[in-house]
Backbone as a chain_set.jsonl record, in Angstrom:
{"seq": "XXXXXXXXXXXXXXXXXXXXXXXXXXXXXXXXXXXXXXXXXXXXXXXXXXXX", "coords": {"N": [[-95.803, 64.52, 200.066], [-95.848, 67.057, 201.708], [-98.823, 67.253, 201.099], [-99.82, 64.682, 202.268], [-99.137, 65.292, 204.454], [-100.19, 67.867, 205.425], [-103.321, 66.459, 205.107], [-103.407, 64.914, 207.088], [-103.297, 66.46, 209.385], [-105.534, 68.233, 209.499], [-107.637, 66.108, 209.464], [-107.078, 65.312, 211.783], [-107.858, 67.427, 213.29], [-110.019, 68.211, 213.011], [-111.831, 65.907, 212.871], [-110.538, 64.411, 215.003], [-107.97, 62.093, 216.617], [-108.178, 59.956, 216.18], [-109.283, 59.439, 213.556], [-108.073, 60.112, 211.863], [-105.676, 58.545, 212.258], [-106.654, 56.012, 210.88], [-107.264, 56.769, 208.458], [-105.052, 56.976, 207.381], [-104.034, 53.907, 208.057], [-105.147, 52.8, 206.144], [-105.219, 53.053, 203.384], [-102.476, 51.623, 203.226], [-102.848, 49.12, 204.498], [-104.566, 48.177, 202.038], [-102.784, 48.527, 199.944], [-100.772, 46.87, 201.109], [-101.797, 44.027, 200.792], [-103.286, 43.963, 198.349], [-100.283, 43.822, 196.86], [-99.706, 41.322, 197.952], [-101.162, 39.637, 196.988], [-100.764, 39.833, 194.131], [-97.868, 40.707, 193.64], [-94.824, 39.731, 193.127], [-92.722, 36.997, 193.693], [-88.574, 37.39, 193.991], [-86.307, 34.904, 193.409], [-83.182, 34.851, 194.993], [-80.262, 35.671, 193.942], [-77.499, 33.575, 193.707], [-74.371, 33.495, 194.478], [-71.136, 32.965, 192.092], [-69.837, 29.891, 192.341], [-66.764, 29.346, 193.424], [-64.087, 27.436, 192.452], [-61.1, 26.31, 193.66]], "CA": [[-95.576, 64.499, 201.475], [-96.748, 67.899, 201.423], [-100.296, 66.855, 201.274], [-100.16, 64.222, 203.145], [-99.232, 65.916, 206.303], [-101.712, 68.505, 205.794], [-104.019, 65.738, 205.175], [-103.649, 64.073, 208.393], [-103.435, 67.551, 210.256], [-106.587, 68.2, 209.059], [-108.228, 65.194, 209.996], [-106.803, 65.542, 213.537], [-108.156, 69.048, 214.152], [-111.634, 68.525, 212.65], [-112.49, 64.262, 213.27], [-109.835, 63.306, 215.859], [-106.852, 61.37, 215.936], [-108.329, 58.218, 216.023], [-109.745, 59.247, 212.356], [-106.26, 60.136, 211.105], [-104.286, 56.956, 211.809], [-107.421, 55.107, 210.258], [-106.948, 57.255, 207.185], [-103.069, 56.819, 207.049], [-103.762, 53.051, 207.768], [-106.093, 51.733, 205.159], [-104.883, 52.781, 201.735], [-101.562, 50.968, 203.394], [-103.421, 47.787, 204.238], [-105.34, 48.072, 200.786], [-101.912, 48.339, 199.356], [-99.985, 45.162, 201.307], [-103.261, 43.074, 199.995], [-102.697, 43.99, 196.61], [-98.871, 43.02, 196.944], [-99.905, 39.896, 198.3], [-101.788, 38.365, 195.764], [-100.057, 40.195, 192.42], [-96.549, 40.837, 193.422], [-94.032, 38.163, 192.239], [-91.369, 36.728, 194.76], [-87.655, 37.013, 193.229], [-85.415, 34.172, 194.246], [-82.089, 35.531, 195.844], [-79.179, 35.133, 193.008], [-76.428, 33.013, 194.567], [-73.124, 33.692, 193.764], [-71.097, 31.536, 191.283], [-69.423, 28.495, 193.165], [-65.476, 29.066, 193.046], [-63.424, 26.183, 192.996], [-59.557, 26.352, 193.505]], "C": [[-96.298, 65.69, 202.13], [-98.399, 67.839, 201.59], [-101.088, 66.121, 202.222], [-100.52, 64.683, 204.537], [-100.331, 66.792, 206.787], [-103.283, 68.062, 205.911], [-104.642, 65.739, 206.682], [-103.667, 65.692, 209.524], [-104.803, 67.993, 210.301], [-107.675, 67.678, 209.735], [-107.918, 65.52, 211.246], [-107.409, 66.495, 214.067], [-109.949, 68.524, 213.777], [-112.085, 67.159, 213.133], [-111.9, 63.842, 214.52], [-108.791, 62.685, 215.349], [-106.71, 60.276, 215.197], [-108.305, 58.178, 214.012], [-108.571, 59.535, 211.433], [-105.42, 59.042, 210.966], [-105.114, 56.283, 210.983], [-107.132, 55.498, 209.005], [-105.715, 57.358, 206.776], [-103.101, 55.401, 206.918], [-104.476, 52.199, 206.657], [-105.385, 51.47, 203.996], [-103.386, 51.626, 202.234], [-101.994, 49.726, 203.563], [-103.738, 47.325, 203.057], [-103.963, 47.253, 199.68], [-101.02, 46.893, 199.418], [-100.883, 44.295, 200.877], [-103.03, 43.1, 199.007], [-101.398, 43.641, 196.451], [-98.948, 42.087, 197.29], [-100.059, 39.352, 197.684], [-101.097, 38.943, 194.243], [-98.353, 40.466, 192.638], [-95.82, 39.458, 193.216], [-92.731, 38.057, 192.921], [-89.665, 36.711, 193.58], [-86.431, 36.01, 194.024], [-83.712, 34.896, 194.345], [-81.054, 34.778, 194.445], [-78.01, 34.494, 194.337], [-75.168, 33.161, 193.764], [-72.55, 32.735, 193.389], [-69.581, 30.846, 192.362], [-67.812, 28.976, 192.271], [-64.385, 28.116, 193.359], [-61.748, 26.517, 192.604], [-58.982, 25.199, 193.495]], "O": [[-97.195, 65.504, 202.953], [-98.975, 68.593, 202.375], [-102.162, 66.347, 202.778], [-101.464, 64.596, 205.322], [-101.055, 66.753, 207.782], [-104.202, 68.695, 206.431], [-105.646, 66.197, 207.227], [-104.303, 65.562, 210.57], [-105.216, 68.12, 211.454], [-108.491, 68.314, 210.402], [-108.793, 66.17, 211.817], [-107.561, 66.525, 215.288], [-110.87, 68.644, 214.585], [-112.926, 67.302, 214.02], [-112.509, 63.015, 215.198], [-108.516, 62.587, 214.153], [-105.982, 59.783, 214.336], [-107.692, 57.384, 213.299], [-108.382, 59.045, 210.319], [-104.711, 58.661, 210.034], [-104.462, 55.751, 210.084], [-106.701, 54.605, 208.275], [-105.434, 57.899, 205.706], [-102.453, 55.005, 205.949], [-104.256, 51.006, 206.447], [-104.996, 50.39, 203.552], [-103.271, 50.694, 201.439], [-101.535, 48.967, 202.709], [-103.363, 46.19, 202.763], [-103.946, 46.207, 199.031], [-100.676, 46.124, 198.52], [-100.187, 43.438, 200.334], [-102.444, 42.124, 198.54], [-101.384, 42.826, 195.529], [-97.932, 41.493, 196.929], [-99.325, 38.389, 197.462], [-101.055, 38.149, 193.304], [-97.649, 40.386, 191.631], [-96.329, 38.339, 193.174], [-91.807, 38.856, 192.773], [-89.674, 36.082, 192.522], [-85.804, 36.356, 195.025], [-83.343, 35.502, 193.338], [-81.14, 33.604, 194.085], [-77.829, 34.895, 195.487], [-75.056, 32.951, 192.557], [-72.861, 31.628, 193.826], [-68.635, 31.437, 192.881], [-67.636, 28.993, 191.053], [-63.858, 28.064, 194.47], [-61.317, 26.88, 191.51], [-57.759, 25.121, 193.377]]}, "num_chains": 1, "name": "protein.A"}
């Protein structure tokens, strides 16, 4: 977290802001893309049916 922040502080003082959110938003796009196509849906357990 640490890093990050100084990251993006960084970027802000020397490129701009614009170039900071771009560099906060990619690897996050990169990332939901890759969860898209390789992550694996889990179906919702349903609880067991009680009959009285």
């Amino acid at each position: 977290m640490f890093i990050g922040l100084s990251a993006g502080g960084w970027l802000d003082q020397t490129y701009g802001r614009r170039v900071a959110m771009w560099a906060a938003a990619v690897p996050g796009v990169i990332v939901a893309i890759l969860l898209k196509f390789t992550g694996t849906e889990r179906k919702p357990r349903r609880p067991p049916c009680v009959t009285w």
